[in-house]
N, CA, C and O of each residue as an XYZ file, in Angstrom:
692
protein
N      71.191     40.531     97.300
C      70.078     40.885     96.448
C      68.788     40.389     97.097
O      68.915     39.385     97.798
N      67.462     40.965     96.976
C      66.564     40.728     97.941
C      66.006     39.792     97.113
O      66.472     39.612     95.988
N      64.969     39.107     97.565
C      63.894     37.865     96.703
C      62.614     38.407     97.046
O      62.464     39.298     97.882
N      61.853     37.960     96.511
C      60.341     38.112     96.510
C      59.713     37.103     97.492
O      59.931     35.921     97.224
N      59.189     37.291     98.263
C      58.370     37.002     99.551
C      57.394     36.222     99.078
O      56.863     35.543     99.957
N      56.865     36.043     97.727
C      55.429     35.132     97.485
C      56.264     33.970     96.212
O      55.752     32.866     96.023
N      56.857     34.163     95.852
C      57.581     33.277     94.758
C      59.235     32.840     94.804
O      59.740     31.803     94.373
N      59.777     33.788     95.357
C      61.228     33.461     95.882
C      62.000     33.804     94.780
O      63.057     33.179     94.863
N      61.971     34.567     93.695
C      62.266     35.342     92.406
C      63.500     36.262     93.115
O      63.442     36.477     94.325
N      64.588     36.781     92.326
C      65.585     37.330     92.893
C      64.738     38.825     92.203
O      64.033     38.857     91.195
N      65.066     39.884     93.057
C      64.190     41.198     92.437
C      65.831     41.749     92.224
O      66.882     41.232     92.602
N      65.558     43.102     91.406
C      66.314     44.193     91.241
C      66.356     44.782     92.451
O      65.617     44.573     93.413
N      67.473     45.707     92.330
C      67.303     46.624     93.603
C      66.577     47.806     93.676
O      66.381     48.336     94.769
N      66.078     48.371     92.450
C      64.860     49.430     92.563
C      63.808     48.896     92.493
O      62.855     49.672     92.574
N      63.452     47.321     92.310
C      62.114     47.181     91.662
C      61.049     47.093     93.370
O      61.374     46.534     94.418
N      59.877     47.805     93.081
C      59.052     47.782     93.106
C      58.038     46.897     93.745
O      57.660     47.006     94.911
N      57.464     45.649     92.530
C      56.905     44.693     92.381
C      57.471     43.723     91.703
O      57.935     43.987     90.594
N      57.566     42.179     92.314
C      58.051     41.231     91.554
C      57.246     40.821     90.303
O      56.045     40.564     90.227
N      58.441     40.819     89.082
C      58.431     40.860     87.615
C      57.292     39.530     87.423
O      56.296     39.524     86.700
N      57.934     38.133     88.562
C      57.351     37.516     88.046
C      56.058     36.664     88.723
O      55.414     35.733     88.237
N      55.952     37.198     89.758
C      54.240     36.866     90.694
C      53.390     38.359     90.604
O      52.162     38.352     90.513
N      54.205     39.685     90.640
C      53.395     41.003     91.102
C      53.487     41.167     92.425
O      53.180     42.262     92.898
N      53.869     40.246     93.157
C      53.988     40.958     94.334
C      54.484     42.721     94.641
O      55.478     43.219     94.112
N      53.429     43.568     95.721
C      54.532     44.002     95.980
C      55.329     44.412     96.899
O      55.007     44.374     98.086
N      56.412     44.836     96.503
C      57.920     44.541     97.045
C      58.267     45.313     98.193
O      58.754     45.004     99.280
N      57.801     46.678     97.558
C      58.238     47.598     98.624
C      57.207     48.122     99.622
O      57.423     49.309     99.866
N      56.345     47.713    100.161
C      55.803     47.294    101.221
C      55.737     46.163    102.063
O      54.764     46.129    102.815
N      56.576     45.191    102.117
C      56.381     44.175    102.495
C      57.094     43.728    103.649
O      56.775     42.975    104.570
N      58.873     44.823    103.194
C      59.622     44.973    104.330
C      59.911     46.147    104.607
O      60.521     46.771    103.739
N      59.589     46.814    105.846
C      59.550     48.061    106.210
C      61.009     48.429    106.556
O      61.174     49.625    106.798
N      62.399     47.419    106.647
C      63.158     47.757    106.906
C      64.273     47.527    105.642
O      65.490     47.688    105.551
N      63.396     47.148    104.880
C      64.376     47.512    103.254
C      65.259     46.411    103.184
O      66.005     46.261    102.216
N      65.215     45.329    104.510
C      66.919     44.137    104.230
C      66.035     43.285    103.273
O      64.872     43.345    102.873
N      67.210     42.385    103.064
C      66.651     41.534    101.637
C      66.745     40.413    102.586
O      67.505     40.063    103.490
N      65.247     39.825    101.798
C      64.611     38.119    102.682
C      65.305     37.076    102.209
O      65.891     37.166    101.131
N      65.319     36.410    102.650
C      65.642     34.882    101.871
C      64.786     33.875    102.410
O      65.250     32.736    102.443
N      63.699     34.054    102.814
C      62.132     33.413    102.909
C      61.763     32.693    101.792
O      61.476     33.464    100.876
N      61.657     31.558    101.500
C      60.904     31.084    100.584
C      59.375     30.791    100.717
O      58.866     30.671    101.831
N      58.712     30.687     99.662
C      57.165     30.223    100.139
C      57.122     28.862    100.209
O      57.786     28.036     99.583
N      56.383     28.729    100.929
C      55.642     27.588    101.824
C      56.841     26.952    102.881
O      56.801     25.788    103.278
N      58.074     28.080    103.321
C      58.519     27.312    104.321
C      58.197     28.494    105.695
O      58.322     29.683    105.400
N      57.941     28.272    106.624
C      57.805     29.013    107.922
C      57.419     30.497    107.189
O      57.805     31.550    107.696
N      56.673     30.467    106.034
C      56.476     31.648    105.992
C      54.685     31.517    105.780
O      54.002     30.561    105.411
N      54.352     32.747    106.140
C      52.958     33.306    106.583
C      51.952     32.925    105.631
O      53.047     33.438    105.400
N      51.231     32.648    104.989
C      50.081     32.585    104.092
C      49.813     34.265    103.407
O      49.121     35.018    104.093
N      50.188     34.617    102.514
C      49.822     35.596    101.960
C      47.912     36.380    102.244
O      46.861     35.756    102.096
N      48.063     37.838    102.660
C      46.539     38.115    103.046
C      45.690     37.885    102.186
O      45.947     37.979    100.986
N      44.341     37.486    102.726
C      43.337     37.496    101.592
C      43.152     38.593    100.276
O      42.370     38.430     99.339
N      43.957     39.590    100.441
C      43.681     40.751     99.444
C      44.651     40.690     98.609
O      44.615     40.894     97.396
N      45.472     40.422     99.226
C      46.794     40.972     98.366
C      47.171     39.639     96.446
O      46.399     38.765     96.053
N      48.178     39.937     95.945
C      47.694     39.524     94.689
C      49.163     37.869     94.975
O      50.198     37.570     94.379
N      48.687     37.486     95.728
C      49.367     35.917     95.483
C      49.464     35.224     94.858
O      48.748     35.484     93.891
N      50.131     34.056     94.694
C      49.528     32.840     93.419
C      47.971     31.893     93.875
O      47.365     31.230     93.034
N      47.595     31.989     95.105
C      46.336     31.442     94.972
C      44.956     32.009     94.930
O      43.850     31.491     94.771
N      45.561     33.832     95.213
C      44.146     34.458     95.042
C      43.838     34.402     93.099
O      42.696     34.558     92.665
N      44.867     34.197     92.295
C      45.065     34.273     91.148
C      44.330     32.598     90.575
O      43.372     32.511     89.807
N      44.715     31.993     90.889
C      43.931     30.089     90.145
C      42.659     30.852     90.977
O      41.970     31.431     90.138
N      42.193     31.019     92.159
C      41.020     31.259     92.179
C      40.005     32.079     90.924
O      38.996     31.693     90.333
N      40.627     33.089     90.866
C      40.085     33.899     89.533
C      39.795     33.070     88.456
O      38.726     33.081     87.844
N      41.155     32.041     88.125
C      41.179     31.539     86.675
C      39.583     30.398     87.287
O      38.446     30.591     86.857
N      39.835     29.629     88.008
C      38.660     28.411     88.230
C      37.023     29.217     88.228
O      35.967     28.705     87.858
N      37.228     30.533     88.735
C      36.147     31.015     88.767
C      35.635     31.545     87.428
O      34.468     31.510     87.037
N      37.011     32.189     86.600
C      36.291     32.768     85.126
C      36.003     31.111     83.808
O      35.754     31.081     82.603
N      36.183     30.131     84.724
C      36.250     29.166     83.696
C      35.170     28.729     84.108
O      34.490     28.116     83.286
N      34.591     28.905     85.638
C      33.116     27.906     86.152
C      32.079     29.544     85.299
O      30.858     29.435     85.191
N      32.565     30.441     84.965
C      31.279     31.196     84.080
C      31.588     30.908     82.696
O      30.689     30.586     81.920
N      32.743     30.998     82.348
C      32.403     30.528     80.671
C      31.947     29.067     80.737
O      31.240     29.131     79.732
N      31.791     27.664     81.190
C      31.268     27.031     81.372
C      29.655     27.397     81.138
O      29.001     27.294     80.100
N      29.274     27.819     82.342
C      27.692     28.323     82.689
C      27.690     29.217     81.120
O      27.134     28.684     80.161
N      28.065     29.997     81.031
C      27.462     30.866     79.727
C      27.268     30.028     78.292
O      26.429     30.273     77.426
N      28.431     28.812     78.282
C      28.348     27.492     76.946
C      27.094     27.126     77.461
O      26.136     27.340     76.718
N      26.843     26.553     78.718
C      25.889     25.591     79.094
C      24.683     26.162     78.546
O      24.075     25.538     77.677
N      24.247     27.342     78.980
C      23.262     28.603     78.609
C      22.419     28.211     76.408
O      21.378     27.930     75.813
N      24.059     28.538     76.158
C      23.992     28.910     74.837
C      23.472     27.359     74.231
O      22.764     27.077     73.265
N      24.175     26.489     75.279
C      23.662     25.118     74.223
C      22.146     24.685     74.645
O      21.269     24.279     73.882
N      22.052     24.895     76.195
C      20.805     24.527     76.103
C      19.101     25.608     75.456
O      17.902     25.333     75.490
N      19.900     26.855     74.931
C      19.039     27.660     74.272
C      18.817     27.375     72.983
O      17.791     27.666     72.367
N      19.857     26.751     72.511
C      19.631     26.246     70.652
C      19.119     24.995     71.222
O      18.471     24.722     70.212
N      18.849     23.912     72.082
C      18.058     23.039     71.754
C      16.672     23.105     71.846
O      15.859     22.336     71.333
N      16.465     24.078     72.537
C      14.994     24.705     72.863
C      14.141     24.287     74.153
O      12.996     23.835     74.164
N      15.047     24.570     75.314
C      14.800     23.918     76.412
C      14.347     25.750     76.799
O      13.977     25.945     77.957
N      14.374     26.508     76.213
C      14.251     28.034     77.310
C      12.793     28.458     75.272
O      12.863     29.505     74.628
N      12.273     27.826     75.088
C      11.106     28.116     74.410
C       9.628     28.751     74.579
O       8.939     29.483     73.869
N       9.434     28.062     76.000
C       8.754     28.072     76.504
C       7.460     27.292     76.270
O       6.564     27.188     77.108
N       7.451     26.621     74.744
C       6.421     25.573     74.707
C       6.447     24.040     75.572
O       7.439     23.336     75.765
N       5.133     23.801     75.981
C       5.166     22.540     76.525
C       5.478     21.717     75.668
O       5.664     21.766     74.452
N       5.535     20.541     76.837
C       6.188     19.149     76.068
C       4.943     18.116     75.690
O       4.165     17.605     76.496
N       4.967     17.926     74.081
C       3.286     17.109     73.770
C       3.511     16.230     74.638
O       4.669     16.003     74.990
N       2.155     15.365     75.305
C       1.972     14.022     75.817
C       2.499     12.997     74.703
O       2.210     12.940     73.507
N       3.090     12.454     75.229
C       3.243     10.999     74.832
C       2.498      9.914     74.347
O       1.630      9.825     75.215
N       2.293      9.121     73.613
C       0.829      8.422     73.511
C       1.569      7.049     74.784
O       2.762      6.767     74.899
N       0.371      6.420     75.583
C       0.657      5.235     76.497
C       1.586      3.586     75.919
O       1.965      2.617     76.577
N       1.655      3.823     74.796
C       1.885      2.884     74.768
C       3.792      3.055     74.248
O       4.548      2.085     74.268
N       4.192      4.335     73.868
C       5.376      4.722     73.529
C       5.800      4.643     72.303
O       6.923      5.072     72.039
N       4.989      4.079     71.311
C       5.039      3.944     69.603
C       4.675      4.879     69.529
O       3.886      5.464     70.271
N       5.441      5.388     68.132
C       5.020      6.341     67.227
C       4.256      6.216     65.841
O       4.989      6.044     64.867
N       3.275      6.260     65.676
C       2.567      5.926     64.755
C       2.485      7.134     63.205
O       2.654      8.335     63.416
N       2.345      6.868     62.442
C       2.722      7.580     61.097
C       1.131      8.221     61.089
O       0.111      7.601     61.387
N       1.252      9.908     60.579
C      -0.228     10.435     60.513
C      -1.213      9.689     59.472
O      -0.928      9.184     58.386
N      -2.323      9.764     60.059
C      -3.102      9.749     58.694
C      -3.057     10.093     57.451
O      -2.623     11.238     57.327
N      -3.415      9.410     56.137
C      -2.539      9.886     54.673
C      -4.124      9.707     54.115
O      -4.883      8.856     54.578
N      -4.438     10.504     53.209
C      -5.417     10.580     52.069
C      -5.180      9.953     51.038
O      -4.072      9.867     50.509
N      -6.192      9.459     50.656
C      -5.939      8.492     49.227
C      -6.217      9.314     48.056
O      -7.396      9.626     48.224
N      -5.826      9.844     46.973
C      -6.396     10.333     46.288
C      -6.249      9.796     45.033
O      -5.212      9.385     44.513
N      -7.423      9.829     44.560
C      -7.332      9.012     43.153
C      -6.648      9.910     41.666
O      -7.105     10.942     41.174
N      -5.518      9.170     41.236
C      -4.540      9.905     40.303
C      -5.546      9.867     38.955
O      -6.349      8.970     38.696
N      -5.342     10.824     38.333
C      -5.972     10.718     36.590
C      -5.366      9.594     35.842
O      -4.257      9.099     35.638
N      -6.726      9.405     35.498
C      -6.237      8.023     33.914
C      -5.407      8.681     32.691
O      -6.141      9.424     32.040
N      -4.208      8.623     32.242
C      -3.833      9.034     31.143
C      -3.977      8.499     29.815
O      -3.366      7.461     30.068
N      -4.293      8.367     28.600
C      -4.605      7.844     27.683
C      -3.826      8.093     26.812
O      -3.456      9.262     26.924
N      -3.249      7.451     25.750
C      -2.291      8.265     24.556
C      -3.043      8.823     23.624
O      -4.270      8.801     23.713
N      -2.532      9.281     22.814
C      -3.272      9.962     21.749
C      -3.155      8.790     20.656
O      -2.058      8.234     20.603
N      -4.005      8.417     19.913
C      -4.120      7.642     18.870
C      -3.331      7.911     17.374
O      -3.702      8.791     16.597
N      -2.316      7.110     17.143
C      -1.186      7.592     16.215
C      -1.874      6.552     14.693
O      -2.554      5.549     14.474
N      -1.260      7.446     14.092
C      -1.204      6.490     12.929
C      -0.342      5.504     12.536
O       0.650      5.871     13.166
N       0.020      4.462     11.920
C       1.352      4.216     11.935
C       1.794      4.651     11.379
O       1.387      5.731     10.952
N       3.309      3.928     10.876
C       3.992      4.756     10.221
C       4.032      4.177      9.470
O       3.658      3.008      9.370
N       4.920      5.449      8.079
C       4.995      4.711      6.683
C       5.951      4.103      6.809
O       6.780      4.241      7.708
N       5.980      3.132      5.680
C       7.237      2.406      5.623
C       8.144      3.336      5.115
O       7.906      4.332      4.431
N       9.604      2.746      5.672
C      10.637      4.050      5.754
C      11.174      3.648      4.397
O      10.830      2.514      4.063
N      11.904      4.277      3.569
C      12.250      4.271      1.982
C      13.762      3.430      2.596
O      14.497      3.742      3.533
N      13.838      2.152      1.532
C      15.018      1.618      1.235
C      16.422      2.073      0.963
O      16.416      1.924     -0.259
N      17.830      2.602      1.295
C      18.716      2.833      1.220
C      19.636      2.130      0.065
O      20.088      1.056      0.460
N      19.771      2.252     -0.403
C      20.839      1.668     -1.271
C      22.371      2.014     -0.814
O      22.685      3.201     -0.740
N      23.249      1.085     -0.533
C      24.340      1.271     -0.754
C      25.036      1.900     -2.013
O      24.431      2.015     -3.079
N      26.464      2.339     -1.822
C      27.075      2.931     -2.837
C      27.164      1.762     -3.777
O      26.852      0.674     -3.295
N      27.536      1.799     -5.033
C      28.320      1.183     -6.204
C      29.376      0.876     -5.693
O      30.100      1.705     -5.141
N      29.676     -0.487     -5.797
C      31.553     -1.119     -5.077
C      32.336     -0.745     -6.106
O      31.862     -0.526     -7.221
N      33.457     -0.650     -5.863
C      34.380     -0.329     -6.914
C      35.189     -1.714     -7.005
O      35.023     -2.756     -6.370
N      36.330     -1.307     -8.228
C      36.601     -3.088     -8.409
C      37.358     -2.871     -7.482
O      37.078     -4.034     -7.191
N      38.349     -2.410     -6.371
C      39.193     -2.289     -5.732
C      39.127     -1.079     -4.896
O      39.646     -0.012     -5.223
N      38.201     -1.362     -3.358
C      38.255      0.094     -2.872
C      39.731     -0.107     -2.050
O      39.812      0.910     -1.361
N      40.489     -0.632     -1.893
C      41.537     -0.812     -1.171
C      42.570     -0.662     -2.162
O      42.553     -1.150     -3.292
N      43.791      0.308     -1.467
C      45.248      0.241     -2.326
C      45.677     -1.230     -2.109
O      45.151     -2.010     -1.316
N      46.658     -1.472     -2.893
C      47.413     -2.534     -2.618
C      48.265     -3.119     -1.807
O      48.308     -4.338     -1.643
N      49.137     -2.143     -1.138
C      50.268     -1.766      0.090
C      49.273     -1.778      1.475
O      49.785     -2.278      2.476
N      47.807     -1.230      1.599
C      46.995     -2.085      2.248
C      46.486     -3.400      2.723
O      46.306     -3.767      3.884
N      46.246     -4.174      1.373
C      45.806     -5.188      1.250
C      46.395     -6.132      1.588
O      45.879     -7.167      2.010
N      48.315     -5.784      1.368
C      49.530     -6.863      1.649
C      49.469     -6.788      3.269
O      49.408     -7.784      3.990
N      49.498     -5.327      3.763
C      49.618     -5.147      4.992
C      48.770     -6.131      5.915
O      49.363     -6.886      6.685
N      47.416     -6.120      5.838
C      46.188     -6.765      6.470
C      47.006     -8.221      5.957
O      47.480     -8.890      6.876
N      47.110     -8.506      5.181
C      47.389    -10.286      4.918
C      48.356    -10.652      5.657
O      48.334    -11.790      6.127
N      49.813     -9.460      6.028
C      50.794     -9.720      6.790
C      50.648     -9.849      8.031
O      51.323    -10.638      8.692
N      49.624     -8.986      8.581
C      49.323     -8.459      9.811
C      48.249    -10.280     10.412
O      48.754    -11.175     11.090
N      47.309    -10.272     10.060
C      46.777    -11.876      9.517
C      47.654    -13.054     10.077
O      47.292    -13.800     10.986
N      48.818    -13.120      9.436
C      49.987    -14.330      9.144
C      50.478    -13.930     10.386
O      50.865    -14.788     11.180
N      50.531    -12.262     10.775
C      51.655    -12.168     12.480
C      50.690    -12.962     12.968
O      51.170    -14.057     13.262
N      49.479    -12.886     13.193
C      48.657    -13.011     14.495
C      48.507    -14.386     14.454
O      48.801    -14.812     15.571
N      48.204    -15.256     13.738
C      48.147    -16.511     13.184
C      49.507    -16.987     14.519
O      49.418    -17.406     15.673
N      50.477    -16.708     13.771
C      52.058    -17.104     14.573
C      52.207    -16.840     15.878
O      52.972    -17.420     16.649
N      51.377    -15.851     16.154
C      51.643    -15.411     17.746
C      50.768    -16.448     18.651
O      51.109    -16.966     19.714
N      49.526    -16.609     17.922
C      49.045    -17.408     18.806
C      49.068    -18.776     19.129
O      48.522    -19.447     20.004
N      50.232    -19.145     17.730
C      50.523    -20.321     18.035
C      51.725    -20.607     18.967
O      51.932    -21.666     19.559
N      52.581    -19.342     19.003
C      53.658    -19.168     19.702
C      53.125    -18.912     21.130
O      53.863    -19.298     22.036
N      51.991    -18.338     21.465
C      51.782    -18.752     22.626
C      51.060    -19.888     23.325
O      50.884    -19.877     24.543
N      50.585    -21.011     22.419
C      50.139    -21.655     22.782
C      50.852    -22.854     23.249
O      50.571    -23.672     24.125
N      52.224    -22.713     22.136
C      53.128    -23.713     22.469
C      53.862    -23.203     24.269
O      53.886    -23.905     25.280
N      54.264    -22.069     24.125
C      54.437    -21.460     25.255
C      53.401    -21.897     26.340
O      53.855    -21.747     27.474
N      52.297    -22.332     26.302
C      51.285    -22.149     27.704
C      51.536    -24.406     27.894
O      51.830    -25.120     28.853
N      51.261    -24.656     26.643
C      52.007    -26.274     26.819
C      53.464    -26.692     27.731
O      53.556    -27.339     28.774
N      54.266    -26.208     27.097
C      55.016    -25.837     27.708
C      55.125    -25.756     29.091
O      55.417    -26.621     29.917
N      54.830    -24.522     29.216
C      54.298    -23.978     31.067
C      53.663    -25.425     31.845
O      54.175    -26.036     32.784
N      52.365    -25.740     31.106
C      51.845    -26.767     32.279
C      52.566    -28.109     32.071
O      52.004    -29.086     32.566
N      53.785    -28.319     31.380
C      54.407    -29.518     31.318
C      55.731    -29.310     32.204
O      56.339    -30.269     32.680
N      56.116    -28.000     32.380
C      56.970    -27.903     33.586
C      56.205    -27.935     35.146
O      56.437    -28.270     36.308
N      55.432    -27.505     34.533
C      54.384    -27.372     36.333
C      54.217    -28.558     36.907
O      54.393    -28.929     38.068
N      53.725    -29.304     35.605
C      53.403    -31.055     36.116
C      55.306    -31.745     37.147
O      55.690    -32.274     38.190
N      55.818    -31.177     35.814
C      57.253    -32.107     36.013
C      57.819    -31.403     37.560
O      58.639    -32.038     38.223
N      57.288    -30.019     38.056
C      57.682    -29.612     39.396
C      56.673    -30.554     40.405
O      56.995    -31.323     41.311
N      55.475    -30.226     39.942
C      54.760    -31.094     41.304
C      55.338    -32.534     41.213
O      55.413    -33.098     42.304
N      55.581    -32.939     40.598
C      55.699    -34.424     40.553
C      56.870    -34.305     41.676
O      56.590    -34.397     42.871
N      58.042    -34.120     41.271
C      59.585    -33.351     42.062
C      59.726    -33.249     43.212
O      60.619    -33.868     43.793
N      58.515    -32.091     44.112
C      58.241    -31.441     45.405
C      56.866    -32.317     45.735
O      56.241    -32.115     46.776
């Protein structure tokens, strides 16, 4: 089976051009035997024209040194280096100093002269009743009262407690 002369790829026997460099094939040996040449051993440097693997990175380095140049282009056109306005002088000493500001004198505002006010009318609360609370209320709140009472004594004994074991550990360790 013959190989390809620029990549060393095994070709078909009708093909042409190799599938996988482009070489091509059937000009290369005028007597049709199949090579077993590999590249870069005792074999020739491919011609400047023909489509090799290095006339090919040339292309790629070259279409990448213009999209380069064409970014370079685009960025230095949005900063405004291709404007064409000059560049102001500088003042000598290299500070930038804040422009001149006008003083202008703001209007006096005055209020308008109020009257006071009247005195506002007294509210009366409602009439108490002898009992605005049900009764099953009233027990509730007194119970509720007596929990809280207990809890906090239950935690207080609880927090005694606590710092009388704490003591009795440090003492220990």
């Amino acid at each position: 089976m013959a190989k390809c002369l620029g990549c060393g790829t095994e070709l078909a026997a009708n093909a042409r051009f190799c599938s996988l460099c482009g070489r091509d094939v059937v000009g290369s040996s005028p007597s049709g035997a199949s090579s077993t040449v590999m590249p870069g051993r005792d074999s020739p440097p491919p011609p400047a024209g023909s489509a090799g693997g290095g006339n090919k990175t040339g292309l790629f380095v070259g279409g990448g040194l213009i999209a380069l140049a064409v970014i370079a282009f685009f960025i230095a056109r949005a900063a405004g280096l291709f404007s064409g306005a000059a560049a102001a002088p500088q003042a000598a000493t290299g500070v930038l100093s804040a422009p001149q500001t006008q003083v202008v004198a703001a209007p006096i505002l005055t209020a308008p002269s109020v009257a006071p006010p009247s005195a506002a009318p007294v509210l009366q609360a409602p009439p108490a009743k002898t009992n605005p609370m049900p009764a099953d209320v009233a027990e509730y709140l007194r119970w509720l009262k007596q929990f809280e009472a207990g809890r906090q004594q239950l935690s207080s004994k609880g927090e005694a407690q606590m710092m009388l074991m704490l003591q009795d550990f440090t003492k220990e360790y």
